[in-house]
PDB file of N, CA, C and O in Angstrom:
ATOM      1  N   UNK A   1       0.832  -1.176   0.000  1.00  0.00           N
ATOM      2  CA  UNK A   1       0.000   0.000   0.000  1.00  0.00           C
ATOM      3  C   UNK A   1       0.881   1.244   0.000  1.00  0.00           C
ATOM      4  O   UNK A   1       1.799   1.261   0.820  1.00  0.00           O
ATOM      5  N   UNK A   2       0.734   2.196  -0.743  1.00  0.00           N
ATOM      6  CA  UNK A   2       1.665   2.973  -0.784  1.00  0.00           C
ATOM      7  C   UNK A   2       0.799   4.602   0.791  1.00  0.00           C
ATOM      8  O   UNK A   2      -0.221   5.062   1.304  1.00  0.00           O
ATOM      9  N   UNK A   3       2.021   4.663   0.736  1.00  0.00           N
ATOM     10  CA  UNK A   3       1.745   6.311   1.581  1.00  0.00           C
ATOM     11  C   UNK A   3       1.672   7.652   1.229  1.00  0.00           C
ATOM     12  O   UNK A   3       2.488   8.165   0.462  1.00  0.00           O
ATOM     13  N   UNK A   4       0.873   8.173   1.671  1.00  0.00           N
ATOM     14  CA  UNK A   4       0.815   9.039   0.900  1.00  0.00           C
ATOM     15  C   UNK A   4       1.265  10.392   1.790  1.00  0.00           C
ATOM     16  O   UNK A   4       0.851  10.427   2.949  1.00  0.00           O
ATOM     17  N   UNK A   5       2.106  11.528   1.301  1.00  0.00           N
ATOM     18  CA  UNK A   5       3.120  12.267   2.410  1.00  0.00           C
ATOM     19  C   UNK A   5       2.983  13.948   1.970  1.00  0.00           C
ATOM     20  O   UNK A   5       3.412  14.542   0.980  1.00  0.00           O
ATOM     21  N   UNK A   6       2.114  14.476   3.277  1.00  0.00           N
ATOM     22  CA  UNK A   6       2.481  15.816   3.299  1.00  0.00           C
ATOM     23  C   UNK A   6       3.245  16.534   4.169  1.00  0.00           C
ATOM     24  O   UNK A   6       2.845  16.673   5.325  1.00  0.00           O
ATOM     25  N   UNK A   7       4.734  17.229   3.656  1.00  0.00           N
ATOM     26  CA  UNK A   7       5.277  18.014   4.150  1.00  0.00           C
ATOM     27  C   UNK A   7       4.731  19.077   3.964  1.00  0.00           C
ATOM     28  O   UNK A   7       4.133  19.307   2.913  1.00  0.00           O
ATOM     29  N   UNK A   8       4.841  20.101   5.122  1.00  0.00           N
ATOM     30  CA  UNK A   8       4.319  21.264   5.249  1.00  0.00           C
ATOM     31  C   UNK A   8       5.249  22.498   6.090  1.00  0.00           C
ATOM     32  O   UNK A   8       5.995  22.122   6.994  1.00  0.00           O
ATOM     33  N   UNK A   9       5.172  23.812   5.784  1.00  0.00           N
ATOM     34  CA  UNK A   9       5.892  24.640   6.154  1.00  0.00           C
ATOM     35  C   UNK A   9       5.008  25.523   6.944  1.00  0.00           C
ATOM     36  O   UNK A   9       4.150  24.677   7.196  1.00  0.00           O
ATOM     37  N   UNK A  10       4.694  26.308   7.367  1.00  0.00           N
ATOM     38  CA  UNK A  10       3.877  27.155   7.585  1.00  0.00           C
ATOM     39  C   UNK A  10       3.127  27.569   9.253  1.00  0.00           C
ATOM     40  O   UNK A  10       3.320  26.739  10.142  1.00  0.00           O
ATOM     41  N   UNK A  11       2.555  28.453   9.492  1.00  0.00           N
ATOM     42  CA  UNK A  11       2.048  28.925  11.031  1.00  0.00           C
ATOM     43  C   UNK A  11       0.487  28.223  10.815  1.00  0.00           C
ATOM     44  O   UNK A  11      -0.283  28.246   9.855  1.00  0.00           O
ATOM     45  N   UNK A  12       0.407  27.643  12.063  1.00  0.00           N
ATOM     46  CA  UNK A  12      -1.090  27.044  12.412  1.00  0.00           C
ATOM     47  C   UNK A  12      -1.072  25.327  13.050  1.00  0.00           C
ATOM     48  O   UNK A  12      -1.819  24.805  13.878  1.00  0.00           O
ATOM     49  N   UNK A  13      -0.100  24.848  12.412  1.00  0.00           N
ATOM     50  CA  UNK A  13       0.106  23.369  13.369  1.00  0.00           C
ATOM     51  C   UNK A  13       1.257  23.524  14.603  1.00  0.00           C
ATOM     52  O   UNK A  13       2.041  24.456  14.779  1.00  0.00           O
ATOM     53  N   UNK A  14       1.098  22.371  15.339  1.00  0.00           N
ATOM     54  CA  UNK A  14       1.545  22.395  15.984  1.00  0.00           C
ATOM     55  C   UNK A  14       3.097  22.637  15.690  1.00  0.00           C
ATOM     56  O   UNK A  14       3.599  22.782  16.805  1.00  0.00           O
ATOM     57  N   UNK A  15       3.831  22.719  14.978  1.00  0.00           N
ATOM     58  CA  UNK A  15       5.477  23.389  14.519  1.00  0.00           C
ATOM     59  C   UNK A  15       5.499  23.807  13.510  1.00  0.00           C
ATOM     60  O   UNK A  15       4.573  23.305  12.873  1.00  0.00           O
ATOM     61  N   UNK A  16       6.175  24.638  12.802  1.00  0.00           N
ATOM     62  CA  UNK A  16       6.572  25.370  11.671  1.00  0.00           C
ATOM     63  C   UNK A  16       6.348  24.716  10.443  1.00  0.00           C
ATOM     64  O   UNK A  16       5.715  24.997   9.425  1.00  0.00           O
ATOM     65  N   UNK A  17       7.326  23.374  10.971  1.00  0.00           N
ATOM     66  CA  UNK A  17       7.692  22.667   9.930  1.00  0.00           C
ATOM     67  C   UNK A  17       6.990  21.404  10.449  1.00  0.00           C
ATOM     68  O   UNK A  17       7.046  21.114  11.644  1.00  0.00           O
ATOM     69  N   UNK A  18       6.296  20.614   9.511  1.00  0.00           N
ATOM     70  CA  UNK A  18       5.952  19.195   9.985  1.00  0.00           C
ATOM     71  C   UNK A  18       5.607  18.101   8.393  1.00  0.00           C
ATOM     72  O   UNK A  18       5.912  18.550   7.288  1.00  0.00           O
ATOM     73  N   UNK A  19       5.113  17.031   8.507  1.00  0.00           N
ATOM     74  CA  UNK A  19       5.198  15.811   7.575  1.00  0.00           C
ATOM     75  C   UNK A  19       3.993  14.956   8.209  1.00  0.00           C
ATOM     76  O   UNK A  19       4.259  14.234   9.170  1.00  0.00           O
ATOM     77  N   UNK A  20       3.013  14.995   7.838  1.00  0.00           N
ATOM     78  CA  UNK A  20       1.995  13.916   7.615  1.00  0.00           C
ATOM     79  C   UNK A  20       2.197  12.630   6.509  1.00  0.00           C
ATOM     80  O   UNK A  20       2.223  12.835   5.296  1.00  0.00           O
ATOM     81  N   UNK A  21       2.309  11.533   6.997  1.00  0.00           N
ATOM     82  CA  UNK A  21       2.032  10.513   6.346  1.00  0.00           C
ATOM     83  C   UNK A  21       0.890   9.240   6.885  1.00  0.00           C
ATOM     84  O   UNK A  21       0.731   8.500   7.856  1.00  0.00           O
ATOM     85  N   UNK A  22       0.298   9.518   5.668  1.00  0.00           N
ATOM     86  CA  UNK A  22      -1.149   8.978   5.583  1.00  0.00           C
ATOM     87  C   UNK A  22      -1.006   7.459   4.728  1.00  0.00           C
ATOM     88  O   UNK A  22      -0.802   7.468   3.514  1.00  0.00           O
ATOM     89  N   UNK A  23      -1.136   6.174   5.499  1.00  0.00           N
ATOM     90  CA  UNK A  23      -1.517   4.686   5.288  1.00  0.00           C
ATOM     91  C   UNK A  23      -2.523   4.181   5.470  1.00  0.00           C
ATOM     92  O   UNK A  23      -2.670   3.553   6.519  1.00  0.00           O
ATOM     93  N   UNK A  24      -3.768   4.278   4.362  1.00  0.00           N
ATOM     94  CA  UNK A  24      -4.933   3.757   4.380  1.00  0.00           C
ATOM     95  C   UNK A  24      -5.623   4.697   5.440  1.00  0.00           C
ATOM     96  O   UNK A  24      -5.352   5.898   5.454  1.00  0.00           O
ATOM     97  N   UNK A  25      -6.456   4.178   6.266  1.00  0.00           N
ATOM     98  CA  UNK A  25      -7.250   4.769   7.656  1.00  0.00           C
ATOM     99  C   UNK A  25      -6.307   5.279   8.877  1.00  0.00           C
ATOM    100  O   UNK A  25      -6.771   5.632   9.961  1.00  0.00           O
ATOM    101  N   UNK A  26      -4.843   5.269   8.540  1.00  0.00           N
ATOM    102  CA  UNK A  26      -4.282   5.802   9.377  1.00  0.00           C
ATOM    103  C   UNK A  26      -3.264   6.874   9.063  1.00  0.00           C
ATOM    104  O   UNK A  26      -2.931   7.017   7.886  1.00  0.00           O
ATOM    105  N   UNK A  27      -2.607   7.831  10.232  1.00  0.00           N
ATOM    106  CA  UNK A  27      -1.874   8.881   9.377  1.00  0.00           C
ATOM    107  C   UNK A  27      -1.104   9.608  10.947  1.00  0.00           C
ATOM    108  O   UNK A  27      -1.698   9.862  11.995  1.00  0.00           O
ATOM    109  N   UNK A  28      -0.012   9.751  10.717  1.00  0.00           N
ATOM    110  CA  UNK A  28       1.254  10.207  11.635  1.00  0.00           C
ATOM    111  C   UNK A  28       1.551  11.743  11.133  1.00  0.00           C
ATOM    112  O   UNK A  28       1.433  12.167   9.983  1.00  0.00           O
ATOM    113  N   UNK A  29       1.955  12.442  12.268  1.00  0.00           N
ATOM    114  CA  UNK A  29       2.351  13.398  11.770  1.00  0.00           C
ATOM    115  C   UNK A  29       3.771  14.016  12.837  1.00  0.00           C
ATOM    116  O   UNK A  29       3.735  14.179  14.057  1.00  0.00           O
ATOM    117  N   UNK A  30       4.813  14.238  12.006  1.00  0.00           N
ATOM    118  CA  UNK A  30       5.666  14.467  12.729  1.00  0.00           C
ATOM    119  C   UNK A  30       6.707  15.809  12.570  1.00  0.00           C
ATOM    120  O   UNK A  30       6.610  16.382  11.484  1.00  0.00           O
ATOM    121  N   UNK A  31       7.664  16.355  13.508  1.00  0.00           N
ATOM    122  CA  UNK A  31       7.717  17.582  13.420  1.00  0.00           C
ATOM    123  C   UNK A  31       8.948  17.582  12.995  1.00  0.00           C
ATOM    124  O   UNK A  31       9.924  17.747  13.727  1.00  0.00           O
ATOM    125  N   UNK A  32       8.991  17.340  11.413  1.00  0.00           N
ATOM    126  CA  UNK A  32      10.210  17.486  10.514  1.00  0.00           C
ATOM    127  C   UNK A  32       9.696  17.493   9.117  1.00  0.00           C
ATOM    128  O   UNK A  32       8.699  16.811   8.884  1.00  0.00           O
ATOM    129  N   UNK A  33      10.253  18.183   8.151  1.00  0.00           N
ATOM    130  CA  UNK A  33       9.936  18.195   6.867  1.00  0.00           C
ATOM    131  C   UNK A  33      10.734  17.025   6.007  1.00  0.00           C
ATOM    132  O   UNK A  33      11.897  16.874   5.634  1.00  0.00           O
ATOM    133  N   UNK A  34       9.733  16.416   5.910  1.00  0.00           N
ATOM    134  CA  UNK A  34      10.114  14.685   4.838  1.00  0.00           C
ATOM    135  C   UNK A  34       9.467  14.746   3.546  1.00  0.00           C
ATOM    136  O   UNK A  34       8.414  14.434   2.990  1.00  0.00           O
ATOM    137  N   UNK A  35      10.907  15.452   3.261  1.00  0.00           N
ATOM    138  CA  UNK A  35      10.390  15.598   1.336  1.00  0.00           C
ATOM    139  C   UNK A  35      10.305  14.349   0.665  1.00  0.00           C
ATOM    140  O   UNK A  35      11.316  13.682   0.444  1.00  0.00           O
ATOM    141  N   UNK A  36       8.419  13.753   0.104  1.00  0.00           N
ATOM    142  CA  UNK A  36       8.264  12.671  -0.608  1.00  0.00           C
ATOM    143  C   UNK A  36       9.520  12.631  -1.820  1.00  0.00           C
ATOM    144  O   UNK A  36      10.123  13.446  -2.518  1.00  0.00           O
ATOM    145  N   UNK A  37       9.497  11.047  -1.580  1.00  0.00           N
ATOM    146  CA  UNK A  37      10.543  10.984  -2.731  1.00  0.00           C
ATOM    147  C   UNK A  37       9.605  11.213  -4.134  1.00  0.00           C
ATOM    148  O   UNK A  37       9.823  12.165  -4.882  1.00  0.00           O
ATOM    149  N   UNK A  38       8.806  10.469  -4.327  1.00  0.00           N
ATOM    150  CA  UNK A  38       7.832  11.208  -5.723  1.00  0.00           C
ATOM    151  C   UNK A  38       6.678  12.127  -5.402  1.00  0.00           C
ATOM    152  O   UNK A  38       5.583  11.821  -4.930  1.00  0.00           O
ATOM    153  N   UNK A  39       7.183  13.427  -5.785  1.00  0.00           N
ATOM    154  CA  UNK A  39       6.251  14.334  -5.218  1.00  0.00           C
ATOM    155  C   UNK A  39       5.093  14.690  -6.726  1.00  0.00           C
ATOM    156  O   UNK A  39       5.279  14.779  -7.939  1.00  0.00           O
ATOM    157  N   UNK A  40       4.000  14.798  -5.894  1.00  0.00           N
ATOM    158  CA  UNK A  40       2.740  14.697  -6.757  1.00  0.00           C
ATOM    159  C   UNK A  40       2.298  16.043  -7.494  1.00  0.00           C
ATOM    160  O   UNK A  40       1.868  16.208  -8.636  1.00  0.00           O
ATOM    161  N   UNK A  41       2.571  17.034  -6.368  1.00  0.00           N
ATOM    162  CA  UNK A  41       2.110  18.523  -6.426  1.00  0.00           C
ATOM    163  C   UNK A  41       2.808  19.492  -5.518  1.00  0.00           C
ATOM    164  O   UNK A  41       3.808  19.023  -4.975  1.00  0.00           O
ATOM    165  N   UNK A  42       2.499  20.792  -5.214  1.00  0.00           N
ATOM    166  CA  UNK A  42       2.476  21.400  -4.419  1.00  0.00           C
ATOM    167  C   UNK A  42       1.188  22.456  -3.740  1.00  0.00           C
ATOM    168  O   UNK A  42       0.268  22.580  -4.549  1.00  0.00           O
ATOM    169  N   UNK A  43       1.004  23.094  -2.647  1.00  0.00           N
ATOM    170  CA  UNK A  43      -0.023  23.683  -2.556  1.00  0.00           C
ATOM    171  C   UNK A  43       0.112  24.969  -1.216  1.00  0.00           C
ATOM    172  O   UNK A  43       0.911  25.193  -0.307  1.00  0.00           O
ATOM    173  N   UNK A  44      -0.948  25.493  -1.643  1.00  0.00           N
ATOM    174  CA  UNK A  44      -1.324  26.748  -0.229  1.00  0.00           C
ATOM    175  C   UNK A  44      -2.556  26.572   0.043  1.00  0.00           C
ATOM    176  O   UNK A  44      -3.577  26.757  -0.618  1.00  0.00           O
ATOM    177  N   UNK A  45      -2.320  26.099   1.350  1.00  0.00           N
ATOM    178  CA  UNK A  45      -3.820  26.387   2.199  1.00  0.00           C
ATOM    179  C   UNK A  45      -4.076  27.305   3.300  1.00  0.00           C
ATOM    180  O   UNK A  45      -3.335  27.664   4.215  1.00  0.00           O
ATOM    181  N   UNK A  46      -5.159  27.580   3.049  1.00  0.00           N
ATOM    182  CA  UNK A  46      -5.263  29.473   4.366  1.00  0.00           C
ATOM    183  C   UNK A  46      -6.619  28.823   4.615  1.00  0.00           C
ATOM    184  O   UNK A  46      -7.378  28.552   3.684  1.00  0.00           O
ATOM    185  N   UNK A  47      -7.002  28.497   6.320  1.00  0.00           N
ATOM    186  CA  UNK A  47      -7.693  28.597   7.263  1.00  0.00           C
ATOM    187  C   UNK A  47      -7.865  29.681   7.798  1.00  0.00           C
ATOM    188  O   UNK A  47      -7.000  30.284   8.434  1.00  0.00           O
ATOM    189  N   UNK A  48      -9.445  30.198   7.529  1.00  0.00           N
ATOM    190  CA  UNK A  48      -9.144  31.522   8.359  1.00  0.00           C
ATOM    191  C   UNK A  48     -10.577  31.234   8.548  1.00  0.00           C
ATOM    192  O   UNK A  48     -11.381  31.002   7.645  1.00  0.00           O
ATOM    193  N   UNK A  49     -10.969  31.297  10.650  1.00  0.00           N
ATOM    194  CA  UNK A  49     -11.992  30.853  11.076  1.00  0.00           C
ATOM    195  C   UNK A  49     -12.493  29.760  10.700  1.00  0.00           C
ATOM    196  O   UNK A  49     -11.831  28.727  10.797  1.00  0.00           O
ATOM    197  N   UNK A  50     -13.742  29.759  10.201  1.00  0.00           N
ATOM    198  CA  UNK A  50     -13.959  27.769   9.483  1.00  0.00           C
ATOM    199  C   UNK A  50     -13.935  28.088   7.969  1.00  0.00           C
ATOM    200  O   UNK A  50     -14.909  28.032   7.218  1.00  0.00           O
ATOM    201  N   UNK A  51     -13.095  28.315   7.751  1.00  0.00           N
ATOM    202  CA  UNK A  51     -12.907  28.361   6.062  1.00  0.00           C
ATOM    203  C   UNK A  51     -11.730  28.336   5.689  1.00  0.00           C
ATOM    204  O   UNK A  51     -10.773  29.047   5.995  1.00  0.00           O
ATOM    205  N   UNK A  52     -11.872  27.136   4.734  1.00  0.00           N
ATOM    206  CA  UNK A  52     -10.430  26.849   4.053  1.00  0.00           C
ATOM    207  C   UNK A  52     -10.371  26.707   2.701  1.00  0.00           C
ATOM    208  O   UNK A  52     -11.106  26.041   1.972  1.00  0.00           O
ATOM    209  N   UNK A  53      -9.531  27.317   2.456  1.00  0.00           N
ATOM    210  CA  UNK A  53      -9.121  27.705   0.960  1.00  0.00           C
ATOM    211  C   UNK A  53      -7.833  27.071   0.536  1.00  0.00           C
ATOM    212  O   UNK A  53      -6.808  27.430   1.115  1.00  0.00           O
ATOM    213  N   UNK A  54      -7.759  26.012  -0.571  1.00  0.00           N
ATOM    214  CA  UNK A  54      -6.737  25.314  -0.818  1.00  0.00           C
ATOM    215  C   UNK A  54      -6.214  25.678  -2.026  1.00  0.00           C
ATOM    216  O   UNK A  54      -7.128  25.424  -2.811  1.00  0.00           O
ATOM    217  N   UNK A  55      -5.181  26.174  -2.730  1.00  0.00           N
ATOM    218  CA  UNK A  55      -4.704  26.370  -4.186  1.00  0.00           C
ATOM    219  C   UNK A  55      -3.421  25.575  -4.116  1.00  0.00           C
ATOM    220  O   UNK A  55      -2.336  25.814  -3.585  1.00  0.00           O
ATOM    221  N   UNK A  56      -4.122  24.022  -5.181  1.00  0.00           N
ATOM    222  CA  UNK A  56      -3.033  23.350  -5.678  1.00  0.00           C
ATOM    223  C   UNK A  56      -3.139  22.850  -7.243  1.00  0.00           C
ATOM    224  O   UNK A  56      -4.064  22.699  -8.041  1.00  0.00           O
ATOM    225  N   UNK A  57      -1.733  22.675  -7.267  1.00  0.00           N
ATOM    226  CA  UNK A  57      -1.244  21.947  -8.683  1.00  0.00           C
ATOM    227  C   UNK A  57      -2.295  21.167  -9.309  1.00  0.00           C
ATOM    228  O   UNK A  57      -2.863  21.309 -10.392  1.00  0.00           O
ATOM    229  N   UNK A  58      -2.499  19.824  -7.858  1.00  0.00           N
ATOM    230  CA  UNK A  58      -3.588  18.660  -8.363  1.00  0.00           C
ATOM    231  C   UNK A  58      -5.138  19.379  -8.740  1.00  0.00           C
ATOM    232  O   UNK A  58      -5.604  19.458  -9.876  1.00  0.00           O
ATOM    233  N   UNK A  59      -5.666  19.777  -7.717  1.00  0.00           N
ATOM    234  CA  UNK A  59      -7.058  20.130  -7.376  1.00  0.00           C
ATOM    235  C   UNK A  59      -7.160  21.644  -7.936  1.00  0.00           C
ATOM    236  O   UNK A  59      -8.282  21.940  -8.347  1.00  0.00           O
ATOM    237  N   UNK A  60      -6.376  22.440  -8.002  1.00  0.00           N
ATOM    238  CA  UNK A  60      -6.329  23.984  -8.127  1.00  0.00           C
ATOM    239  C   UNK A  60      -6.959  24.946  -6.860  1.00  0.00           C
ATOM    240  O   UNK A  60      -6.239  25.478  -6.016  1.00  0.00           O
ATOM    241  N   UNK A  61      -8.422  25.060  -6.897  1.00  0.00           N
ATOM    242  CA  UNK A  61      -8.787  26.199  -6.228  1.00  0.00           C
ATOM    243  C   UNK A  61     -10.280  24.869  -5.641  1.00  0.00           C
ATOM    244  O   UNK A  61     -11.291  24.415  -6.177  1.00  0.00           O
ATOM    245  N   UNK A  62      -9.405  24.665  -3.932  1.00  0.00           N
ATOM    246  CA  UNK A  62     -10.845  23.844  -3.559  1.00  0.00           C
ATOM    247  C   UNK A  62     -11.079  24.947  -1.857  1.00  0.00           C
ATOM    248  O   UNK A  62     -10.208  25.440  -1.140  1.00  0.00           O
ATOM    249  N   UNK A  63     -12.285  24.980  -1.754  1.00  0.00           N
ATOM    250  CA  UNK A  63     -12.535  25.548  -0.176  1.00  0.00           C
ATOM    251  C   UNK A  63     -13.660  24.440  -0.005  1.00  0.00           C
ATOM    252  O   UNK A  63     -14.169  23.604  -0.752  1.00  0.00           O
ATOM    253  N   UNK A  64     -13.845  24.899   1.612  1.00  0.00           N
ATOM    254  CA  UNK A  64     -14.826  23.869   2.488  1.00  0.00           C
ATOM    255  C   UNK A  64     -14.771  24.496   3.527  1.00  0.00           C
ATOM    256  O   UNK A  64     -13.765  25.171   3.743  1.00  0.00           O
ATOM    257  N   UNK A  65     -15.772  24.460   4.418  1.00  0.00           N
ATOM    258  CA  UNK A  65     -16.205  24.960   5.775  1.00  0.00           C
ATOM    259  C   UNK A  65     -15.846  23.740   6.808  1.00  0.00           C
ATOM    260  O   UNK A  65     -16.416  22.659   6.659  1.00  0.00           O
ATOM    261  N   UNK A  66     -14.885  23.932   7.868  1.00  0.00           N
ATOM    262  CA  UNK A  66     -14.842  23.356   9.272  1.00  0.00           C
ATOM    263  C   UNK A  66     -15.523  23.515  10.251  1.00  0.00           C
ATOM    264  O   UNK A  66     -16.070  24.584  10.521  1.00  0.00           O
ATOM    265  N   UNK A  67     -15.605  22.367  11.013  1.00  0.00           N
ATOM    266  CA  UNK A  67     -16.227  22.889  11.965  1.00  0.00           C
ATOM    267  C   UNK A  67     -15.346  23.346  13.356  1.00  0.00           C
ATOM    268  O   UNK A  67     -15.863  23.469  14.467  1.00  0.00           O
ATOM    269  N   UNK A  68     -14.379  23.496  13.151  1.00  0.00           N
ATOM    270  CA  UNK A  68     -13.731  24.248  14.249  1.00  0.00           C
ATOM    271  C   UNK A  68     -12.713  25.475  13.491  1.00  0.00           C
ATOM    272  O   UNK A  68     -12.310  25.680  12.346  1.00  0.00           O
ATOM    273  N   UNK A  69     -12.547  26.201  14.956  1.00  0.00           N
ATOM    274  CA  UNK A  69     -12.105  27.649  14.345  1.00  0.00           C
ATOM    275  C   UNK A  69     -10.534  27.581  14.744  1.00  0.00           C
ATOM    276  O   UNK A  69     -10.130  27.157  15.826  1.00  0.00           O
ATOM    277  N   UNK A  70      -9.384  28.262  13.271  1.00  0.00           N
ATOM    278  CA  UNK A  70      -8.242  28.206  13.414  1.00  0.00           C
ATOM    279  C   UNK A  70      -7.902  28.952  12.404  1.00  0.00           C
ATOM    280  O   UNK A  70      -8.704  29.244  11.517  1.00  0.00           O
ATOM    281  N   UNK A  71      -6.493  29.405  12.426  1.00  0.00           N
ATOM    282  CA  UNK A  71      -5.774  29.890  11.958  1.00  0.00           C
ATOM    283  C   UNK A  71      -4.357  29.863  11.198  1.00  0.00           C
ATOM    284  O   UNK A  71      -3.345  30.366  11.687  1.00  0.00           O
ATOM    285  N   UNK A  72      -4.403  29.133   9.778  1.00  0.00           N
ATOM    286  CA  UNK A  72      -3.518  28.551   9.428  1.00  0.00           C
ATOM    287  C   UNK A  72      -3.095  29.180   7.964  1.00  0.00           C
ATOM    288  O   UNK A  72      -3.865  29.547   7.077  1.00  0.00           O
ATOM    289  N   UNK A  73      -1.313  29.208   7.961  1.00  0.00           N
ATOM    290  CA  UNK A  73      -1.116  29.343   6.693  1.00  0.00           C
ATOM    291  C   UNK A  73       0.120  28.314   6.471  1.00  0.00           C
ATOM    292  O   UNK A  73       1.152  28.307   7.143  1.00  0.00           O
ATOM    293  N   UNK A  74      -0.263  27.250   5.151  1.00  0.00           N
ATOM    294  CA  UNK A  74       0.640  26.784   5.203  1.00  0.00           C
ATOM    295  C   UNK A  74       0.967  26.642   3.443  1.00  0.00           C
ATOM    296  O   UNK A  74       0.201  27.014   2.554  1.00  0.00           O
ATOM    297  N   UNK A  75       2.259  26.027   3.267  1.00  0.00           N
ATOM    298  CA  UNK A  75       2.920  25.560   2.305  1.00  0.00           C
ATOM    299  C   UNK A  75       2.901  24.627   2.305  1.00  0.00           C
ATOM    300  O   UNK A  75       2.533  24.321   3.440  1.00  0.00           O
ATOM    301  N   UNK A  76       3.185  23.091   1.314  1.00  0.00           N
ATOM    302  CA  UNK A  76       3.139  21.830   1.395  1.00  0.00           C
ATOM    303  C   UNK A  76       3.512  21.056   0.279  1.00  0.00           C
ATOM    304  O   UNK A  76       2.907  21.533  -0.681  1.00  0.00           O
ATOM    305  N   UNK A  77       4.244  20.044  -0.103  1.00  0.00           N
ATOM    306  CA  UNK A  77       4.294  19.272  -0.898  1.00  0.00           C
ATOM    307  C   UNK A  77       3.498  17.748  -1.051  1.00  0.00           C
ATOM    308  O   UNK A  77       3.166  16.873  -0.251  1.00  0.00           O
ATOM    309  N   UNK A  78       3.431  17.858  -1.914  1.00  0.00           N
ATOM    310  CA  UNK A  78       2.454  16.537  -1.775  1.00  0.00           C
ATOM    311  C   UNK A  78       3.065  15.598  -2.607  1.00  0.00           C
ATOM    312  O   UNK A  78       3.590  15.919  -3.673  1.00  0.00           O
ATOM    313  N   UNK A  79       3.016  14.107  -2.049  1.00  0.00           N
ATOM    314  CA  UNK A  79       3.914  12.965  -2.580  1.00  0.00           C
ATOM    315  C   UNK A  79       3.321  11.997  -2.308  1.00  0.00           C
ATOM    316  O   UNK A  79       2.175  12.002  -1.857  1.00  0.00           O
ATOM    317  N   UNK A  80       4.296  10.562  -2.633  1.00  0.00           N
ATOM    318  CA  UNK A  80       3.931   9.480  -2.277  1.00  0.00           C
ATOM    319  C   UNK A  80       5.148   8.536  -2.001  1.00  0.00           C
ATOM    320  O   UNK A  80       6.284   8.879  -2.332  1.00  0.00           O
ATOM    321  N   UNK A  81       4.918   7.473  -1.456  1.00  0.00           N
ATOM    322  CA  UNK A  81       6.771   6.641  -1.644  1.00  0.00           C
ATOM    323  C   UNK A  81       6.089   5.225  -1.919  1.00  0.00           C
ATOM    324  O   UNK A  81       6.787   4.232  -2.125  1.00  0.00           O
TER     325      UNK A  81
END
């Protein structure tokens, strides 16, 4: 099963810098930037209150409403290994 891996840069998680990797129904996230070895895309997402606004490579221009309130700007690569 492959994984699927977002590094991310940016203010709003818990560190600057962090790496989600996502295996099926499960997903780690840790506080270092782990550049996928085959990277898929890149992207910007801005949380501001319950609204998020995503502009990427893959998807282009996606938003959606949360239900909790935060404040995020981040950078990210998106991959897989």
């Amino acid at each position: 099963m492959k994984s699927k891996i977002f590094a991310e840069f940016g203010i709003g998680n818990a560190s600057i810098v962090s790496t989600e990797v996502e295996r099926g129904e499960q997903e780690k996230r840790v506080a270092r930037f782990i550049l996928p070895p085959k990277v898929d895309g890149v992207y910007i997402r801005i949380w501001i209150y319950k609204f998020v606004i995503a502009l990427s490579t893959n998807r282009f221009v996606n938003w959606q409403k949360k239900g909790k309130i935060r404040f995020k700007l981040i950078f990210g690569v998106e991959g897989h290994r």
